[in-house]
DRENDO-1510 file (C-alpha; in Angstrom, 1 decimal, always signed):
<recs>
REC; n; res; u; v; w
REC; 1; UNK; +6.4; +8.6; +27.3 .
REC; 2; UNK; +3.2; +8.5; +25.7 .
REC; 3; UNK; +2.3; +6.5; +22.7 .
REC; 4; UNK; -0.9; +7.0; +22.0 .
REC; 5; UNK; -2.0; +8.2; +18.3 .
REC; 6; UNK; -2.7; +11.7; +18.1 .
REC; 7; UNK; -6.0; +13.1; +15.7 .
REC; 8; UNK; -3.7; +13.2; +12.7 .
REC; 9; UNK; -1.7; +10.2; +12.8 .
REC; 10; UNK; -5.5; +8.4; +13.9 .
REC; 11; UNK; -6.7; +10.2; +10.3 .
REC; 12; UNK; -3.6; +9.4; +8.4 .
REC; 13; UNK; -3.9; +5.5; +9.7 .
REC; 14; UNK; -7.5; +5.7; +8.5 .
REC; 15; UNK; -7.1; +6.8; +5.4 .
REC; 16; UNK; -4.0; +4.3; +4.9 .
REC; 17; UNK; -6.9; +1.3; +5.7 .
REC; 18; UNK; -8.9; +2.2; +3.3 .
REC; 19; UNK; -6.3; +2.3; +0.7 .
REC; 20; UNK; -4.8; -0.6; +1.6 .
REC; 21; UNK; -8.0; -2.3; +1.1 .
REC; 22; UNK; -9.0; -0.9; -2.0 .
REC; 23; UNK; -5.0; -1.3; -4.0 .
REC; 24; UNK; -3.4; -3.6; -1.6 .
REC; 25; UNK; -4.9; -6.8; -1.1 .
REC; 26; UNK; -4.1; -10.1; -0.5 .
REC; 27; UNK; -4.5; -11.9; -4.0 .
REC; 28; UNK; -2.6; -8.8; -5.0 .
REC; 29; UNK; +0.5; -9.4; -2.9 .
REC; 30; UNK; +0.4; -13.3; -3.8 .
REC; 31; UNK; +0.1; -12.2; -7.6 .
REC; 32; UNK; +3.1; -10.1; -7.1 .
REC; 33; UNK; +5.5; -12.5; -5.3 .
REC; 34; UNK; +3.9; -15.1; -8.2 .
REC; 35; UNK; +4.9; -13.4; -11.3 .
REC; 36; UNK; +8.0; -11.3; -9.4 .
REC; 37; UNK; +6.5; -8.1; -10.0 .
REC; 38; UNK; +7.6; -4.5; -8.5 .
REC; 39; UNK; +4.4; -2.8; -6.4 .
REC; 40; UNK; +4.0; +0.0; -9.5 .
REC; 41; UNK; +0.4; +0.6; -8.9 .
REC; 42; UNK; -0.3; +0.5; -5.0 .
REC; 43; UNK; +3.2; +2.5; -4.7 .
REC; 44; UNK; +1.7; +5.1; -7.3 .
REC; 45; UNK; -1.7; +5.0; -5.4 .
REC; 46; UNK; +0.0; +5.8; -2.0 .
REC; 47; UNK; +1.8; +8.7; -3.5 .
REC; 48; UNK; -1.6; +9.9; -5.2 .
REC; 49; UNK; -2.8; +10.1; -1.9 .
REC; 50; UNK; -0.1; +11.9; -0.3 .
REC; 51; UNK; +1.4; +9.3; +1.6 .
REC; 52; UNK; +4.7; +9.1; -0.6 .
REC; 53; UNK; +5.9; +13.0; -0.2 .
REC; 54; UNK; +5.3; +12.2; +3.7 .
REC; 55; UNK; +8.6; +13.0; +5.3 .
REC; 56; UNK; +9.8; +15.4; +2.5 .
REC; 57; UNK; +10.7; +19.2; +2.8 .
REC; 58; UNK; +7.5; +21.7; +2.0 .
REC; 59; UNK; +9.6; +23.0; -0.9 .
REC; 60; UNK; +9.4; +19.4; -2.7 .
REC; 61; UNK; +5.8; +19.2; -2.4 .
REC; 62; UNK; +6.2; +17.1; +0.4 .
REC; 63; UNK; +4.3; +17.6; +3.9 .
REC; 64; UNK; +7.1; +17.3; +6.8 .
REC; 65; UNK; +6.0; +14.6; +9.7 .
REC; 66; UNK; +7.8; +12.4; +12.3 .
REC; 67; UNK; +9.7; +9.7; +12.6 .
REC; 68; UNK; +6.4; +8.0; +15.0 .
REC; 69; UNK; +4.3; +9.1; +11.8 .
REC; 70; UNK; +6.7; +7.2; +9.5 .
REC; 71; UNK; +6.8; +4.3; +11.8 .
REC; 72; UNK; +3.0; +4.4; +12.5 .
REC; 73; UNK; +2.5; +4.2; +8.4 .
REC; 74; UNK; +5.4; +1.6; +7.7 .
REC; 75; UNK; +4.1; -1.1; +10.2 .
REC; 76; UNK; +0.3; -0.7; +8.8 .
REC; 77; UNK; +1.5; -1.2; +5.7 .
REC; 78; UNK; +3.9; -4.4; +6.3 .
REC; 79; UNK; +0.5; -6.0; +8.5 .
REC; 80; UNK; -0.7; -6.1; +5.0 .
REC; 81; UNK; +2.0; -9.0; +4.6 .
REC; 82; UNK; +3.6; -6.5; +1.8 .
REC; 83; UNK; +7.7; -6.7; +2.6 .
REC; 84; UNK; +9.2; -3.0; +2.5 .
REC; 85; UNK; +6.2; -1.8; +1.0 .
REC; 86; UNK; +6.7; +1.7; +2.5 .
REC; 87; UNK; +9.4; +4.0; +3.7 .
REC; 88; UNK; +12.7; +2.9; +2.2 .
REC; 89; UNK; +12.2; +4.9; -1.3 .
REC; 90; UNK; +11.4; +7.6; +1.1 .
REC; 91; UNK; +14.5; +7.0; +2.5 .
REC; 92; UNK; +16.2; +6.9; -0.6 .
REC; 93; UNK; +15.3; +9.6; -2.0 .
REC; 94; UNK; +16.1; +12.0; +1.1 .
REC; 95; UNK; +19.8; +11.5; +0.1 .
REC; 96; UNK; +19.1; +12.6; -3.1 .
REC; 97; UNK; +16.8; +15.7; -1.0 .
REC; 98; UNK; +19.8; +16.5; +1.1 .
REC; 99; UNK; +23.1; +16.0; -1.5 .
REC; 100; UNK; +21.7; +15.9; -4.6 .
REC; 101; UNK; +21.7; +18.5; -7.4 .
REC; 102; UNK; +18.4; +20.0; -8.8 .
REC; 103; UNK; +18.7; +18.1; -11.9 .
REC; 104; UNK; +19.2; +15.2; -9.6 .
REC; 105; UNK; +16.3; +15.7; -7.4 .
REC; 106; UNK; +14.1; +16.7; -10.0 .
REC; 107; UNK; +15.0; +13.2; -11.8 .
REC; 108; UNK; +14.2; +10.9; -8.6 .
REC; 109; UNK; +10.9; +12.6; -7.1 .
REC; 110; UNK; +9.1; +12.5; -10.5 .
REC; 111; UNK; +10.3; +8.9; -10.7 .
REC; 112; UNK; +8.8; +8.3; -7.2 .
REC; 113; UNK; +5.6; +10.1; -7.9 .
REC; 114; UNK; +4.6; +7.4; -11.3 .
REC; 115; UNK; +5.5; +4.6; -8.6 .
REC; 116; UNK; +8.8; +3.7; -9.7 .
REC; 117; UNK; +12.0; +2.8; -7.7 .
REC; 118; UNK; +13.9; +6.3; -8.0 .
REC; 119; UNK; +16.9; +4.4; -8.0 .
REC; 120; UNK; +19.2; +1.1; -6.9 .
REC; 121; UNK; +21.5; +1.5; -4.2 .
REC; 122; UNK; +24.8; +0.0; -5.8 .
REC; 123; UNK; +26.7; -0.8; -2.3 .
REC; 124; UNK; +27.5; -4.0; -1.8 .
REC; 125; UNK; +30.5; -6.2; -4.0 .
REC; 126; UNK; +31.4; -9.0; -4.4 .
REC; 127; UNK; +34.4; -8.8; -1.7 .
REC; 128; UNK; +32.6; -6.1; +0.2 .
REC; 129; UNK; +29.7; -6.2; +2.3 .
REC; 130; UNK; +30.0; -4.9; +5.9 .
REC; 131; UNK; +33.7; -4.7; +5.2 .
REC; 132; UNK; +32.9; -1.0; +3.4 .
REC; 133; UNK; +37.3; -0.3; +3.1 .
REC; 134; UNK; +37.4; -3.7; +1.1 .
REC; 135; UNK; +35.1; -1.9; -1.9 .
REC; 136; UNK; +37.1; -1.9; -5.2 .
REC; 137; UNK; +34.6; -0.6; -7.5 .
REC; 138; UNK; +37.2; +2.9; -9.5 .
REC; 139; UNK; +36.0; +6.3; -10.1 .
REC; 140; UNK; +38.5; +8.2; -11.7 .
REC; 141; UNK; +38.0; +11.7; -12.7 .
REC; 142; UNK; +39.7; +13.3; -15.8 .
REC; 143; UNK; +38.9; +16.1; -17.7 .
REC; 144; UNK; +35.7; +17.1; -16.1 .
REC; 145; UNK; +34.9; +13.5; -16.3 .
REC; 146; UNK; +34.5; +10.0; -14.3 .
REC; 147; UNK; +35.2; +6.8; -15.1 .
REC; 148; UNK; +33.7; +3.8; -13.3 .
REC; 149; UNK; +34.8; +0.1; -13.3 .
REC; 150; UNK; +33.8; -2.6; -11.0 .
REC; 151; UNK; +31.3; -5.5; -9.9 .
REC; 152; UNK; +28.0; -4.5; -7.4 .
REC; 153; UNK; +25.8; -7.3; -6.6 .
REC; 154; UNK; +23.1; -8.6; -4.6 .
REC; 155; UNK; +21.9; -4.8; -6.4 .
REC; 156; UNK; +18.0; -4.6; -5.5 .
REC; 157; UNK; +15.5; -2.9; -8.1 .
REC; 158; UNK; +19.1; -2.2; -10.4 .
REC; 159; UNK; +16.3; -3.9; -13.5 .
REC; 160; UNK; +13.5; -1.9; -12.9 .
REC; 161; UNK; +15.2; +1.5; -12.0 .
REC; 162; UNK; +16.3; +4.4; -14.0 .
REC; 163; UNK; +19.8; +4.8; -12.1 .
REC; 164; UNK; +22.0; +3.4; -9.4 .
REC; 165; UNK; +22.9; +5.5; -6.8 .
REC; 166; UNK; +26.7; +4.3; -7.1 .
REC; 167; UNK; +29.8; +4.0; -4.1 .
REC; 168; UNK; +33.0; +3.9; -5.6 .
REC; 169; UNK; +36.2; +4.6; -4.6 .
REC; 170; UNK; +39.5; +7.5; -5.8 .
REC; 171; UNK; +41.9; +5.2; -5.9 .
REC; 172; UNK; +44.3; +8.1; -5.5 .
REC; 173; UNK; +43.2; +8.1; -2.0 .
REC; 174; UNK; +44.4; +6.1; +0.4 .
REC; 175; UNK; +42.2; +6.2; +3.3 .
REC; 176; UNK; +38.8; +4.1; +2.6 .
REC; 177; UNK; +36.2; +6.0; +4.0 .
REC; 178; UNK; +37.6; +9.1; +2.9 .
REC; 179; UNK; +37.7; +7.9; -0.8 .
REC; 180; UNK; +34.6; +6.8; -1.4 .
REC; 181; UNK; +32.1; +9.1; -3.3 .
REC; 182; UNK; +28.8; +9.2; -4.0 .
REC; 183; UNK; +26.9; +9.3; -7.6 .
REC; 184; UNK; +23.9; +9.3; -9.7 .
REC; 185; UNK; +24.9; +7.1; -12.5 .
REC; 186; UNK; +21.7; +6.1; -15.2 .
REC; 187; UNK; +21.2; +2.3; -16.4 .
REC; 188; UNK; +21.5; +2.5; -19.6 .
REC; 189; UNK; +24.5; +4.1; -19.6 .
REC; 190; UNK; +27.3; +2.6; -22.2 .
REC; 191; UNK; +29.7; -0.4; -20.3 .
REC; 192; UNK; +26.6; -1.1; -18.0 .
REC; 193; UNK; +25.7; -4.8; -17.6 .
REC; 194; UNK; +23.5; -6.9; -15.4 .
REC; 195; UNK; +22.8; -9.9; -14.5 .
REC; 196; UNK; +19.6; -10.9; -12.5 .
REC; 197; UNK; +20.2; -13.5; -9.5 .
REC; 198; UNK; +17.7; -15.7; -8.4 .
REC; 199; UNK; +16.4; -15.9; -4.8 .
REC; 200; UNK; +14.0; -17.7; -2.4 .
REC; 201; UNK; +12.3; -14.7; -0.7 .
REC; 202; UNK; +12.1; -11.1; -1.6 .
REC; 203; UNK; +10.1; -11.7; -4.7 .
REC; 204; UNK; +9.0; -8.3; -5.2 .
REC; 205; UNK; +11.7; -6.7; -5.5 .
REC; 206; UNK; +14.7; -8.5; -8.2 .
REC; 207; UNK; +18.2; -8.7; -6.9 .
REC; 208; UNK; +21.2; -8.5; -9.5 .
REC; 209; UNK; +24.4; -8.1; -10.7 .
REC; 210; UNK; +26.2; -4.9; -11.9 .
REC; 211; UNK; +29.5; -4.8; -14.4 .
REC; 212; UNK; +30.8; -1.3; -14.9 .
REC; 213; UNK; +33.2; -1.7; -17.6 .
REC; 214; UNK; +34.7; +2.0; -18.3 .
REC; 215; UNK; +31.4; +3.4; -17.4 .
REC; 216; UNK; +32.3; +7.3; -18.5 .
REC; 217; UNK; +30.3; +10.2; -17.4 .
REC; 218; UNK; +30.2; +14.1; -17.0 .
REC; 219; UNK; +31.6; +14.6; -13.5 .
REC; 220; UNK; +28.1; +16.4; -12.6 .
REC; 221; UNK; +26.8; +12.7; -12.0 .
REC; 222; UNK; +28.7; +13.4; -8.3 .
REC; 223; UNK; +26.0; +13.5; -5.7 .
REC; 224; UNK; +27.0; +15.7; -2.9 .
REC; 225; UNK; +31.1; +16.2; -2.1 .
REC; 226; UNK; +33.7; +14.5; -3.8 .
REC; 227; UNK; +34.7; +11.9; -1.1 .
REC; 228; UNK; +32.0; +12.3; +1.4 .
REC; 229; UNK; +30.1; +9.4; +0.0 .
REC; 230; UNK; +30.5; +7.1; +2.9 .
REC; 231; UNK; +29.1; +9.8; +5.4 .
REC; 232; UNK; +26.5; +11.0; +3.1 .
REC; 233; UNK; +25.3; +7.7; +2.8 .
REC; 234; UNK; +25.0; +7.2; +7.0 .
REC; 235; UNK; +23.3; +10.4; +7.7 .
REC; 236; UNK; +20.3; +8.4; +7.0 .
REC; 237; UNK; +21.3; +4.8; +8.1 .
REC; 238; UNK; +19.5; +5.2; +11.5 .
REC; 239; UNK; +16.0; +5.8; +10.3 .
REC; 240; UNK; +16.1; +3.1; +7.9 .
REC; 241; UNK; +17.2; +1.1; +10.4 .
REC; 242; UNK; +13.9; +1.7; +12.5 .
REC; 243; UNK; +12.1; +1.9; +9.4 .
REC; 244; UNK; +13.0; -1.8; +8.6 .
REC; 245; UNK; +12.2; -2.6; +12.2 .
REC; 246; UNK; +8.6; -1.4; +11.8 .
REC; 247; UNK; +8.5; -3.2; +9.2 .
REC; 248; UNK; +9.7; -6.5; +10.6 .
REC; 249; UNK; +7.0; -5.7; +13.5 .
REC; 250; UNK; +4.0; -5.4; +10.8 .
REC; 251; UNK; +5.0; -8.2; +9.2 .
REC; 252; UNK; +5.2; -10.6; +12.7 .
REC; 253; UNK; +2.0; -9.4; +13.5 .
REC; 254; UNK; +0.5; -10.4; +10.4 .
REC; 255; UNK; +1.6; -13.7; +10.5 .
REC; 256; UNK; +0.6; -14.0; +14.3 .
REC; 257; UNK; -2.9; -13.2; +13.3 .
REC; 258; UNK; -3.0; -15.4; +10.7 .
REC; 259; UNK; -1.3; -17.8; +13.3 .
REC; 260; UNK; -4.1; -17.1; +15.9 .
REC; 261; UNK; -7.2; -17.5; +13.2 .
REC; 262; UNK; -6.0; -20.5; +12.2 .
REC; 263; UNK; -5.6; -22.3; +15.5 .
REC; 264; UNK; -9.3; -21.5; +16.1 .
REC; 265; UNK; -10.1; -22.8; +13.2 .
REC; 266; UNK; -8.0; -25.8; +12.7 .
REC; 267; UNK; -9.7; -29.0; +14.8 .
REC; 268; UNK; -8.2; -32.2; +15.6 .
REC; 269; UNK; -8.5; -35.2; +18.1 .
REC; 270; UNK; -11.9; -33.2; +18.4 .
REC; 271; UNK; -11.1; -29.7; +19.5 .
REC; 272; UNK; -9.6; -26.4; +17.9 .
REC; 273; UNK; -5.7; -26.7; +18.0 .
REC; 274; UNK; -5.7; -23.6; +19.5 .
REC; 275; UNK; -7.1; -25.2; +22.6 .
REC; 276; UNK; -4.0; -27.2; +23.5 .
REC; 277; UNK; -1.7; -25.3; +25.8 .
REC; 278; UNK; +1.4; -25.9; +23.7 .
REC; 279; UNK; +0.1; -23.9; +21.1 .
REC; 280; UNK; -1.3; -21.3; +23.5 .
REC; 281; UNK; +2.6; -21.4; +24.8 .
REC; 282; UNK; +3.3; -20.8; +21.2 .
REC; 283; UNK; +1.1; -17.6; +20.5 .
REC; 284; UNK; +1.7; -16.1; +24.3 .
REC; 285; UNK; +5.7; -16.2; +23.8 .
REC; 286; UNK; +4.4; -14.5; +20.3 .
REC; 287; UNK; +2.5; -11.9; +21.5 .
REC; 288; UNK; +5.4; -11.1; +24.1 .
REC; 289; UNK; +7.9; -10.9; +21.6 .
REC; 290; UNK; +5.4; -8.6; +19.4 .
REC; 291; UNK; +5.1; -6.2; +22.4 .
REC; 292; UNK; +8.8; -6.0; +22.8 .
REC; 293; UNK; +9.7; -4.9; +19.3 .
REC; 294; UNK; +6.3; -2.9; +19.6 .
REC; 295; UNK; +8.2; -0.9; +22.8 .
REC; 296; UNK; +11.3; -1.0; +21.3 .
REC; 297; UNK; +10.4; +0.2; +17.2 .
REC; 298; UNK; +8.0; +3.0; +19.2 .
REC; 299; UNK; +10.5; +4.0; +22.0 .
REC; 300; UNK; +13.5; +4.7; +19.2 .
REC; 301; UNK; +10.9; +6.8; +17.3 .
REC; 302; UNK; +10.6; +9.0; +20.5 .
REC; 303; UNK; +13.9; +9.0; +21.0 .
REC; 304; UNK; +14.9; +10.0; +17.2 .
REC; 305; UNK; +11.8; +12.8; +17.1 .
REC; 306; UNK; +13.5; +14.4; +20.3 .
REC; 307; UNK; +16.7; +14.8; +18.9 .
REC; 308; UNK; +18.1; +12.7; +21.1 .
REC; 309; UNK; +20.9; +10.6; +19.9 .
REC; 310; UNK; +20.4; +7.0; +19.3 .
REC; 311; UNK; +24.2; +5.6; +19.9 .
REC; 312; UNK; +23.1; +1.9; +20.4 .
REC; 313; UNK; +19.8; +2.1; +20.2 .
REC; 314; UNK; +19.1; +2.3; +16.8 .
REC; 315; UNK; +21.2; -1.1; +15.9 .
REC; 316; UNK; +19.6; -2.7; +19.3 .
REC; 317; UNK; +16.3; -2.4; +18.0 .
REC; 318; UNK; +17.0; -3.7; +14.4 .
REC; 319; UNK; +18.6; -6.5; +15.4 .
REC; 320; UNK; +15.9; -7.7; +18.2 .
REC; 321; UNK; +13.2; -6.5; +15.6 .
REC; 322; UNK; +14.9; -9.0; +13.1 .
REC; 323; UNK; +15.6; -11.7; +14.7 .
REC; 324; UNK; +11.9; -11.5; +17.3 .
REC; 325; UNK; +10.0; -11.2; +14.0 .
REC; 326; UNK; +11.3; -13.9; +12.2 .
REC; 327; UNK; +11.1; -16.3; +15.3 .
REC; 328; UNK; +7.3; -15.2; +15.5 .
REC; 329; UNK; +7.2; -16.3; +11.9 .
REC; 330; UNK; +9.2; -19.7; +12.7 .
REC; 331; UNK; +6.2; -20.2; +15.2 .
REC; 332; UNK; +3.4; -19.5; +12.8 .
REC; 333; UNK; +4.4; -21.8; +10.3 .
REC; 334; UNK; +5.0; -24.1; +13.2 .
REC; 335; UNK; +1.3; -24.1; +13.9 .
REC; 336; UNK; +0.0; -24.2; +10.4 .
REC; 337; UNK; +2.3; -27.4; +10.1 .
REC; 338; UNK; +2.3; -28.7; +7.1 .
REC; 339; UNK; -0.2; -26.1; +5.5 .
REC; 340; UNK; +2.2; -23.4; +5.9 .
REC; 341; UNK; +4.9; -24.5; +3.4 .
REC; 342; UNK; +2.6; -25.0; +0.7 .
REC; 343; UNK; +2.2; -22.2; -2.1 .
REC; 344; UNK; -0.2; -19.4; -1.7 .
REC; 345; UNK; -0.5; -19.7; +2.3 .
REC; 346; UNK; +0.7; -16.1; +3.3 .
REC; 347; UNK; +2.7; -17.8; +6.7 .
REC; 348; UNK; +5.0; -19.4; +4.4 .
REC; 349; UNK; +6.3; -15.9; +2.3 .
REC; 350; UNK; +6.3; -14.2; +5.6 .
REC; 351; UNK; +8.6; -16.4; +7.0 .
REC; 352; UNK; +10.9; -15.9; +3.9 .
REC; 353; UNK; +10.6; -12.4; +3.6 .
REC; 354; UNK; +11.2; -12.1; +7.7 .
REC; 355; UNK; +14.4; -14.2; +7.3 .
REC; 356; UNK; +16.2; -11.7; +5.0 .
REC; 357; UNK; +16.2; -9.0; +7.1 .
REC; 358; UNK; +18.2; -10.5; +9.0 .
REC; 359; UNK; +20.9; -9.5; +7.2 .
REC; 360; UNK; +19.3; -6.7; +5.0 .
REC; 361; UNK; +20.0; -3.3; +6.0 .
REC; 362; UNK; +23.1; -4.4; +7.9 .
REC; 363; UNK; +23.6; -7.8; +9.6 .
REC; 364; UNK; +22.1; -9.2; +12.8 .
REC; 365; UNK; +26.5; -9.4; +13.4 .
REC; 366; UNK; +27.0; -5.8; +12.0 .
REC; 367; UNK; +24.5; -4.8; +14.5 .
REC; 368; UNK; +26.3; -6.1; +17.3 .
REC; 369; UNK; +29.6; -4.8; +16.4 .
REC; 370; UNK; +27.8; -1.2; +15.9 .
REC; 371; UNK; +25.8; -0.9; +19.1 .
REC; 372; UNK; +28.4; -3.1; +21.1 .
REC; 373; UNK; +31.6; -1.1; +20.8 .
REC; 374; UNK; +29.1; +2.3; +21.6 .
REC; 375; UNK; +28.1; +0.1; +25.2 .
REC; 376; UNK; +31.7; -0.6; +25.9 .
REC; 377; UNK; +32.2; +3.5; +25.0 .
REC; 378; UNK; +30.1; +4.6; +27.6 .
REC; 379; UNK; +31.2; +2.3; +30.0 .
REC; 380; UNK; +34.6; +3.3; +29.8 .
REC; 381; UNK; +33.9; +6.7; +30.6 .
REC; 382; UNK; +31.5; +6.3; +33.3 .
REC; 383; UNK; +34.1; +3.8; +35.2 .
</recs>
């Protein structure tokens, strides 16, 4: 298979360069992860150029492309050193694309095209994580309306967004993955509370709390069919898997260049650190690790833009993406040493912002469980 750039993604990756420079620098990023500030005006710069209706049906205003393309534009983007700076509001919003009413899509794409998040994904509970059949969050309909009570949390963007792209469950149903359903429920809707949490990485984007308390709506806030929710939600799981690997893979390589400058830069007992074999161990088992993820984050493109199906693959390559990039980012701030920890060295939020996604779009463990019961599938019917 061939991975070389073809004319248009070589213009497209261009033109992303030259916007990054001009709306996406360094000081900018720093500023943001600073104050705790959502990306408003690079993400509304990106979709004035046309980047943010990349991936989106012709009849959206959106120019169709491939899952390379996506790929391609994601990494550039996270070599920046910006965490999920592109592709998972895409992502997002293509449920809305796909289920979604016209009210509903017409709602979350102008929200995306002023920059904002179109909406917080209100999945994970309290008691339910990876364990989806443990969600207790209610929706009970009645009367041509629904009523929803329950806890979200670890919510992202659910301060800054417009609406939560809610799972909740019929209680009147007993089996869980048939009884979860899928809706477009708006913030400031009456019995909605929040309550922000506090973390160490992840700045840009705010993580919180979410109380439904009798939450009551007009049953046309259902996205898609009643009790589908849980499949709805999958269709797109596998390319927002790769889409956070490409992003762990621009983010590794931005800390290995920074890495790299700084050992020829940083002297001592007379010499350039970066002279010293251990750390040329350091950046060689780096740059192997980097061309791994690049194979594998490239290969699973191909494989998704043939039609082919991913079984394993796609939960192979975010969990090696994960855990490579974040061990490339262990060794950078290993060679800045002391340097790195200190605020306002980009090593040091890399190495943060690595480390969650670990568990962020599914769990280095929930990765193994996925792709490893598939291996043992296909072994069982090949013996």
């Amino acid at each position: 298979m061939d991975f070389g750039l073809t004319d248009e993604q070589d213009l497209l990756l261009q033109s992303l360069d030259e916007l990054l420079e001009r709306e996406c620098s360094e000081s900018y990023i720093a500023a943001l992860d600073l104050n705790h500030e959502q990306p408003v005006s690079f993400r509304k710069a990106m979709n004035e150029a046309g980047f943010g209706s990349l991936g989106f049906p012709e009849e959206f205003g959106g120019t169709p492309c491939d899952a390379m393309t996506l790929v391609l534009l994601a990494e550039r983007v996270a070599r920046q050193g910006l965490n999920n700076g592109y592709g998972l509001e895409l992502l997002q919003a293509t449920d809305i694309i796909e289920f979604g009413s016209p009210e509903q899509q017409r709602e979350v794409l102008g929200q995306l095209a002023t920059g904002e998040v179109p909406f917080a994904l209100g999945f994970t509970e309290p008691g339910a994580g990876s364990d989806t059949s443990a969600m207790s969050t209610r929706a009970v309909h009645h009367d041509g309306m629904v009523t929803f009570t329950g806890t979200k949390t670890l919510i992202t963007s659910a301060l800054v967004s417009k609406n939560l792209l809610l799972m909740a469950k019929d209680p009147e149903v007993a089996n869980p993955r048939e009884a979860i359903s899928m809706y477009l429920v708006p913030m400031d809707s009456p019995g909605i509370t929040t309550n922000r949490l506090d973390k160490i990485l992840w700045h840009i984007s705010d993580s919180s709390e979410i109380f439904l308390d009798e939450v009551t709506l007009p049953e046309s806030c259902l996205v898609g069919v009643k009790g589908a929710g849980f499949k709805q939600l999958m269709r797109n799981f596998e390319l927002e898997r790769l889409v956070i690997a490409a992003n762990c893979l621009g983010q590794a390589q931005c800390a290995f260049d920074d890495a790299a400058t700084y050992a020829g830069q940083r002297v001592q007992f007379g010499q350039p650190i970066g002279s010293f074999q251990l750390i040329q161990l350091k950046l060689t088992d780096m740059a192997i690790k980097l061309e791994n993820m690049r194979n594998f984050v490239y290969r699973t493109a191909w494989m998704l833009d043939q039609g082919m199906p991913l079984r394993s693959q796609g939960a192979l390559c975010k969990r090696y993406s994960a855990m490579a990039a974040f061990e490339v980012a262990d060794e950078a701030m290993q060679i800045f040493g002391g340097v790195g920890v200190t605020v306002g060295v980009r090593v040091s939020r890399l190495w943060l912002d690595l480390r969650g996604h670990r568990f962020g779009g599914g769990t280095d463990e929930i990765m193994v469980h996925i792709a490893g019961r598939q291996i043992v599938k296909e072994h069982q019917h090949t013996a």
